[in-house]
C-alpha positions in Angstrom: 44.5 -15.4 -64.0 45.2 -14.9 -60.3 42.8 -12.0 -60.1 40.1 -14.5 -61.7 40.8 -16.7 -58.7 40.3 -13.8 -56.3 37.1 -13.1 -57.3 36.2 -16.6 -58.0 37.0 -16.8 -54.1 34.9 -14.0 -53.2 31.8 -15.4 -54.9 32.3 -18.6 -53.4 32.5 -17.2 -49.5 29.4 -15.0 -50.2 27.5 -17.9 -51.7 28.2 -19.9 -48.5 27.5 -16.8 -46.0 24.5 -15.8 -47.9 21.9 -17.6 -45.9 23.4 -16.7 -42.3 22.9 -12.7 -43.4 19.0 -13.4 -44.5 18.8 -15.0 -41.1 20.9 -12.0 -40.0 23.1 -13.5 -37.6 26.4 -12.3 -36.2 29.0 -13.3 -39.0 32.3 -12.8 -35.8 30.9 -15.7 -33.8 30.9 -17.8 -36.3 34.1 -17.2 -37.6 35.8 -16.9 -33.9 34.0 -19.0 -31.5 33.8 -22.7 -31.4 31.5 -24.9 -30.8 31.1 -25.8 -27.2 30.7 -23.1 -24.1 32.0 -21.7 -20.5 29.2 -20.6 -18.4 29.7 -19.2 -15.1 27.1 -19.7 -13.0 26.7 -17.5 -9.8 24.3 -16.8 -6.6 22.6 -14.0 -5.6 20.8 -13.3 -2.7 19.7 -9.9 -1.3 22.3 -8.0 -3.9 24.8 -10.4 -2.5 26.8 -13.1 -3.7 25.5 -16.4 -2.0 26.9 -20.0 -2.3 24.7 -22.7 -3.1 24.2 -26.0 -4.3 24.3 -26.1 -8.8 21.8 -28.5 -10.3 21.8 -28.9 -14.1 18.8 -30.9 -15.8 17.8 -31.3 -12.4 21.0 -33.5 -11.6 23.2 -32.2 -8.2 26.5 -31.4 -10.0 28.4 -31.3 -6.5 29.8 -28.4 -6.9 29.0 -25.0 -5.4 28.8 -21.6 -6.7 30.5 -19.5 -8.4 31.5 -22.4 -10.9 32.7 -22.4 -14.0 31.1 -25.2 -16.1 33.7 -26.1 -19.3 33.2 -27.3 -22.8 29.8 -27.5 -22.8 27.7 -29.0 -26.2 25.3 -27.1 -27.7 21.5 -27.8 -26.4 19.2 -26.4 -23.7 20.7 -26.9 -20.1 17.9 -25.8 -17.3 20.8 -24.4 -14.3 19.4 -24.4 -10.7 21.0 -23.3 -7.3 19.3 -24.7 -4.2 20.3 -22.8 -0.9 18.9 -24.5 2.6 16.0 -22.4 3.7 15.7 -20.4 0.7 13.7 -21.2 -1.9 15.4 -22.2 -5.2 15.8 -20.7 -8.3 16.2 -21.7 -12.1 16.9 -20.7 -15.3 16.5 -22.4 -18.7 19.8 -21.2 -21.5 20.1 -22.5 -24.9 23.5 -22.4 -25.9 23.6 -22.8 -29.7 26.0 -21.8 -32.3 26.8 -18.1 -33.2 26.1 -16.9 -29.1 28.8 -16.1 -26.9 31.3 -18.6 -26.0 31.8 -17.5 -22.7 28.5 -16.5 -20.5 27.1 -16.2 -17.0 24.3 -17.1 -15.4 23.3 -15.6 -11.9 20.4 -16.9 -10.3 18.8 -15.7 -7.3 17.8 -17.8 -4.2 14.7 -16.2 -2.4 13.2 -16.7 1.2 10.1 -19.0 1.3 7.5 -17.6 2.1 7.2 -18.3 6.3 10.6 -16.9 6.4 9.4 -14.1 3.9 6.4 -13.4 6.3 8.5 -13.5 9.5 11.0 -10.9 8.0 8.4 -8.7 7.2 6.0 -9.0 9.5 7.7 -6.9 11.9 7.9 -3.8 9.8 4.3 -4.2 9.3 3.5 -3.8 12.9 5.1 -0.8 13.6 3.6 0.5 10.6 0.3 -0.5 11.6 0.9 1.9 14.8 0.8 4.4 12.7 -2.5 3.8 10.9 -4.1 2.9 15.0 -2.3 6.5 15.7 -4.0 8.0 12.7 -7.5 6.7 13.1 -7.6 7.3 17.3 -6.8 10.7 16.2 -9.1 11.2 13.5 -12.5 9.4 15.4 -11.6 11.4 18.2 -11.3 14.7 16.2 -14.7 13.7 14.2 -16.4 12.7 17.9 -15.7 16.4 19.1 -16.9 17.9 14.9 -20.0 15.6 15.2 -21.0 16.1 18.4 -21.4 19.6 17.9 -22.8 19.5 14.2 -25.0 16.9 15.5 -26.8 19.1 17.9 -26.6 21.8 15.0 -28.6 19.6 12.7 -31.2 19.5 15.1 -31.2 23.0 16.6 -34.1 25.8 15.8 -31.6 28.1 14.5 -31.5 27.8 10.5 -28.6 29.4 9.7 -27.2 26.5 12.1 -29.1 23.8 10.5 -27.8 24.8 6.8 -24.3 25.1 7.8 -24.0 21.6 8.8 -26.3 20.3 6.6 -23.9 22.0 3.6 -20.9 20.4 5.7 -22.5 16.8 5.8 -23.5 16.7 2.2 -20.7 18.1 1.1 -18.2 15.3 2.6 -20.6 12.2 2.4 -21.0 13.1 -1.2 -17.5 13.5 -2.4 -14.7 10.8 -2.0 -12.0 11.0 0.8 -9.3 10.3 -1.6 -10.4 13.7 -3.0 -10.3 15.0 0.3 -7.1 14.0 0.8 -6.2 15.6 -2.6 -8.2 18.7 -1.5 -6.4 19.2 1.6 -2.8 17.8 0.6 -2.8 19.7 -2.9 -5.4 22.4 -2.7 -5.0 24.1 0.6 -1.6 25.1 0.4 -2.4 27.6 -2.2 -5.2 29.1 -0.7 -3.3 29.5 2.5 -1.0 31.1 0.8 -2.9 33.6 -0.9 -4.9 34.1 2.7 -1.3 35.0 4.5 -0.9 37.5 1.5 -4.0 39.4 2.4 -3.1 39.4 6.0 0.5 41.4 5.1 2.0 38.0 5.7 4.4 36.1 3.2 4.7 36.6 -0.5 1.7 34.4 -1.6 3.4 31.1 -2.6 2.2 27.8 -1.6 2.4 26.9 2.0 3.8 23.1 2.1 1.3 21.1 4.0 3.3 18.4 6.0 1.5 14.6 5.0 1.0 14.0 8.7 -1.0 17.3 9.4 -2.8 17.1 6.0 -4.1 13.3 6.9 -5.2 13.9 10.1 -7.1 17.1 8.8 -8.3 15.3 5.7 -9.4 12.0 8.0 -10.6 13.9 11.0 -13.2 16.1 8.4 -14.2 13.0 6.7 -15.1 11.3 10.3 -16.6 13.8 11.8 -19.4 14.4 8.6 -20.3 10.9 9.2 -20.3 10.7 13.5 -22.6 14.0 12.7 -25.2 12.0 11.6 -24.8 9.0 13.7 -25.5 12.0 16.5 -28.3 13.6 15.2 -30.0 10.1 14.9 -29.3 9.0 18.4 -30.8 12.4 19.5 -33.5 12.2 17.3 -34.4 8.9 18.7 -35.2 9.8 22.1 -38.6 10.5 23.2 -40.0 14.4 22.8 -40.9 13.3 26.3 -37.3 13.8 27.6 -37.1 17.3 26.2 -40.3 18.5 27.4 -39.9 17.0 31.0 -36.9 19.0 31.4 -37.9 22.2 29.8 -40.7 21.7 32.5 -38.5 21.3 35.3 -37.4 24.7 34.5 -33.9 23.7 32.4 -32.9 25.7 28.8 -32.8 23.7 26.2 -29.2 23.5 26.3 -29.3 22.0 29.6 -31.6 19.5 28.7 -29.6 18.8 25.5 -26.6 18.5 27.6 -27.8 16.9 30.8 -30.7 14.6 29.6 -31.0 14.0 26.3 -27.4 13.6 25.2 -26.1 11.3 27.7 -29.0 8.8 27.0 -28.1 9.2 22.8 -24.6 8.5 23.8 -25.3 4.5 24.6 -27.3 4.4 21.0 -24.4 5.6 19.5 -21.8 3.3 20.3 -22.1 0.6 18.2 -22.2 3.2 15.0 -19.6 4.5 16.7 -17.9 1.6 16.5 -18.6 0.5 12.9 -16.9 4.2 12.4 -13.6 3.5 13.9 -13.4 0.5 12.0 -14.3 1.9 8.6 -12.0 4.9 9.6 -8.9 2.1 10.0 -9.5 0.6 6.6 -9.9 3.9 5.6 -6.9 5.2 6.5 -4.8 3.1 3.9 -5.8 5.9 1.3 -3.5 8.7 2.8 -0.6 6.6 1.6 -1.0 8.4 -1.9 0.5 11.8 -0.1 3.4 9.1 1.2 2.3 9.0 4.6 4.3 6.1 5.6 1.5 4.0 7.1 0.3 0.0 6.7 -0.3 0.4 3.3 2.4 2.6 2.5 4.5 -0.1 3.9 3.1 -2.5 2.0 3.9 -0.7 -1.1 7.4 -0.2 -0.3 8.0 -4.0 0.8 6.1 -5.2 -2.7 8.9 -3.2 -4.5 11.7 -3.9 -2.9 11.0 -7.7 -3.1 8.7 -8.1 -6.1 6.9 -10.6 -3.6 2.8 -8.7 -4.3 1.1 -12.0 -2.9 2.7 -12.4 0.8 3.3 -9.1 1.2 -0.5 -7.8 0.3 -1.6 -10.9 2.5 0.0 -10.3 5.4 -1.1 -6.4 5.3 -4.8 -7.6 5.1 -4.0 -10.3 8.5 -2.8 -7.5 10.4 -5.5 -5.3 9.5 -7.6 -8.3 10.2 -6.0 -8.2 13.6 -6.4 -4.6 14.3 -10.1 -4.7 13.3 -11.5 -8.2 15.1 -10.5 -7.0 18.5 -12.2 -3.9 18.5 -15.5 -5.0 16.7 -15.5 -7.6 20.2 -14.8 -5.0 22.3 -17.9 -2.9 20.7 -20.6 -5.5 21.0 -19.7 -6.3 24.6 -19.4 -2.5 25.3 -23.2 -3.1 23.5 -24.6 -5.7 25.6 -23.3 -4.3 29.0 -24.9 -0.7 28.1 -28.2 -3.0 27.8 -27.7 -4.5 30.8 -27.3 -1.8 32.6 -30.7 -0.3 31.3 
């Protein structure tokens, strides 16, 4: 008779816990928890703890964090801190029967976004030297490559003529990020296997610091294009020119370098200057061989605050800044050339 009752009980318990294991919740919180909750709720601001003003249901509570909010019902309570100057943050918890009695919320404050710019804004700059650094560098390394290609592309000599004609196709018609690859990931390799034949090394790789390997990459790149900017200021001066100085009893290299040249050289300018300005936006593709430059920056500052829009805008206003300058500079460089004509 008692061990009916025993499994009379039995039946009876599983009858009534039946439906909660379909469902499949947790049978230990409902047999060990009650039926109100403690939630701590805590600031956090810049992985650290920050005190700040609690609002729950959008109600100031008057207290302050950390606080420890007791015997609460069950329902949806929407928890907010609110720090001065930062911008708030909130979090909607439903505390309902069968959760964790005792629970923690930590919210995290942020900057707004003027004091988010201003913080940042600053590290951007002195990043930004870095991509000026880069493309000074690289326009005045393509100048010198183009300069002299550009007189190749119009010289008698064939072999000349092919060699920079293979150079400029080559480069106009491939991508600089593959450059950059080329250069970065490709050269070492073949450097390697160069020093081998020379008696030098034992043929693995030779690392290819990112600095060196951008400027190569962006110098190459600058220089195919400033090629044919010179070759079409050349190519726009009169026969005339040529012919009056061969006549005056100059070689063609003289009259290349004395006459014909120096008049190309105000044609080219504003090409010139459209260069240096592509080459600046340009630049922001070295940052995928972690050359710490604006983009690179950016990157870095978009991760470590998961803040993409003010961080990508304010990259674009300072290469906004960079580039408006110049393009001034250029066209009354332009107009002062003219004058002067």
């Amino acid at each position: 008779m008692r061990l009916r009752s025993v499994y009379s009980i039995i039946i009876l318990t599983l009858l009534i816990l039946s439906p909660r294991m379909a469902r499949g919740d947790s049978l230990v919180p409902m047999m060990s928890l009650g039926n109100t909750f403690d939630v701590t709720v805590q600031g956090r601001f810049e992985d650290k703890p920050i005190i700040g003003h609690i609002y729950l249901n959008d109600k100031d509570t008057g207290f302050l964090t950390p606080h420890v909010f007791k015997k609460l019902k069950p329902g949806k309570y929407n928890f907010t801190i609110k720090v001065e100057k930062l911008r708030p943050d909130s979090r909607m918890e439903e505390l309902y029967i069968g959760r964790a009695q005792q629970l923690t919320v930590t919210l995290y404050p942020s900057r707004t976004t003027g004091s988010f710019v201003s913080l940042i804004f600053p590290l951007l700059l002195r990043a930004a030297l870095m991509t000026l650094l880069l493309t000074v560098i690289a326009v005045s390394d393509g100048i010198i490559i183009g300069t002299i290609c550009g007189v190749g592309r119009v010289a008698k000599n064939p072999i000349a003529r092919a060699l920079t004609g293979i150079y400029v196709d080559f480069v106009r018609g491939t991508p600089l990020l593959v450059q950059i690859f080329v250069v970065y990931f490709g050269m070492p390799p073949i450097l390697g296997s160069l020093l081998v034949h020379l008696g030098i090394g034992d043929g693995s790789p030779i690392h290819i610091p990112p600095l060196p390997a951008a400027i190569a990459a962006l110098s190459i790149n600058s220089g195919a294009y400033i090629t044919e900017i010179v070759r079409a200021g050349i190519q726009s001066i009169d026969r005339g020119q040529m012919e009056a100085a061969r006549s005056l009893g100059m070689t063609r290299g003289q009259a290349m370098r004395y006459i014909i040249l120096p008049q190309a050289l105000k044609r080219v300018i504003p090409p010139l200057g459209n260069e240096f300005i592509a080459m600046l936006k340009d630049s922001s593709l070295v940052s995928v061989i972690a050359m710490e430059e604006l983009v690179r920056k950016g990157q870095m500052i978009s991760t470590t605050y998961y803040r993409p829009t003010e961080t990508w805008l304010a990259v674009a206003l300072v290469f906004l800044i960079m580039t408006l300058p110049f393009t001034r500079f250029v066209a009354l460089l332009e107009r002062r050339l003219k004058t002067g004509d």
